[in-house]
C-alpha positions, -999 to +999 in steps of 0.1 A: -113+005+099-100+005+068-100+036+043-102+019+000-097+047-024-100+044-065-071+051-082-073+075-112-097+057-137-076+064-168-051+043-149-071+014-147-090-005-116-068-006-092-074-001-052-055+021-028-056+011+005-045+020+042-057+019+077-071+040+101-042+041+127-010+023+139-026-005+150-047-008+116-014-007+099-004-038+119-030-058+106-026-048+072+014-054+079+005-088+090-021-101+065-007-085+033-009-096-005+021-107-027+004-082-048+006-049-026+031-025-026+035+004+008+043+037+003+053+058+036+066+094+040+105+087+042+119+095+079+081+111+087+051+097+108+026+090+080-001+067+069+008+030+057-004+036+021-009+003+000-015-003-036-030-035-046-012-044-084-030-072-105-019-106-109+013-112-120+021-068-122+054-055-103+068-030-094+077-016-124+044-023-137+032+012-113+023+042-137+035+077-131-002+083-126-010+055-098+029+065-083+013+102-080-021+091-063-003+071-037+021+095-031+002+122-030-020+105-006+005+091+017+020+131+019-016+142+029-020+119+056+010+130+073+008+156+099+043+168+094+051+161+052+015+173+048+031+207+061+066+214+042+074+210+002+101+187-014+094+154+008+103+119-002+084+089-004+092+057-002+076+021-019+083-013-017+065-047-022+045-057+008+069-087+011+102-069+015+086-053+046+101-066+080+085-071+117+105-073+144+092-082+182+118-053+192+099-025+164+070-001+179+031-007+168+033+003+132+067+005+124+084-014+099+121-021+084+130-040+052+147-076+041+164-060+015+163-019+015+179-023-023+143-031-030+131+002-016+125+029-040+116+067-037+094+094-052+102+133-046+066+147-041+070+185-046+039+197-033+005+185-021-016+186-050-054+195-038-067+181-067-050+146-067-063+140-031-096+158-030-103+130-062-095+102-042-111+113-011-143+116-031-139+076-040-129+071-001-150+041+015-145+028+053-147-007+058-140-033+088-125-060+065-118-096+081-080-091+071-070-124+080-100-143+067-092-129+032-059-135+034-066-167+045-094-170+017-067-161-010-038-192+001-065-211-003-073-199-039-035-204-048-035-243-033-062-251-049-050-237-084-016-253-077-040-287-075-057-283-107-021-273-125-003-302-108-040-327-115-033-311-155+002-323-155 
C-alpha cells in the first residue's frame, strides 16, 4: 500500500509519496524515478517520504512550501521525531540512495552523502499535515510495471530524437 498526498496547491501539482511500511519502502527504494527525491527523519525511524519533481526540475527546483509539506510529513510519521521539537530532516535524489545486501529491510545509505541536504523542522505543524492527510489516497501501485512503463517511454523518445537527427 501506498499513501499519495497533494502538495500545497499554490505550489503547483506535485505528488508526495511514501509507503505503508519497511517493506513498502523497499519497493519504492527499488523502483524509483530519476525524478523523486526522499526525505527521512535524520538518525530517527521514520517514513520514506518521496517527492515526485517534474521533468527536468532538481533539487533546487523544491520550494520552501513543498520542502515544508514533506518535512512536515516525514516528522509526523515518525514515532519518535513526531514527539520532540528541533529535529532534522534529511533529502536527497532518489538516485544517490544506496542498497546494500548487508543493510536491514528499509534502510538506506548514500553514493555520495555531499548530495544529502537537511531541513531543521521546529515543530509539527497541525495544520501542514492535517491538509495533506485530507488529500491522502491509498493505492496498490504495480511499482515495477510503471517503472518499467516509464524506460520504455525514455527509449522510445531517444528513437524518435535519434530517427530526427
Amino acid at each position: 500500500m501506498v499513501f499519495y498526498f497533494k502538495a500545497r496547491p499554490e505550489a503547483g501539482d506535485y505528488t508526495i509519496f511514501m509507503g505503508l511500511d519497511k517493506y513498502e519502502n523497499e519497493e519504492l527504494i527499488k523502483y524509483g524515478f530519476p525524478e523523486d527525491i526522499w526525505f527521512h527523519v535524520d538518525k530517527m525511524s521514520s517514513a520514506h517520504v518521496y517527492l515526485r519533481l517534474h521533468k527536468g526540475q532538481t533539487i533546487d527546483d523544491i520550494s520552501e512550501g513543498v520542502l515544508e509539506d514533506c518535512a512536515q510529513l516525514v516528522k509526523a510519521n515518525s514515532i519518535q521525531g513526531n514527539k520532540v521539537n528541533n529535529i532534522d530532516v534529511v533529502y536527497t535524489p532518489w538516485a544517490n540512495l544506496k542498497k546494500t545486501a548487508s543493510m536491514d529491510v528499509g534502510q538506506v545509505g548514500f553514493h555520495n552523502p555531499k548530495m544529502v541536504r537537511t531541513v531543521k523542522v521546529e515543530k509539527r505543524i497541525n495544520e501542514i499535515v492535517n491538509r495533506l492527510n485530507k488529500t491522502k489516497v491509498e493505492r496498490k501501485p504495480d511499482l515495477k510495471a510503471e517503472r518499467e512503463a516509464a524506460n520504455a517511454a525514455e527509449r522510445a523518445e531517444r528513437k524518435l530524437q535519434l530517427r530526427d537527427k
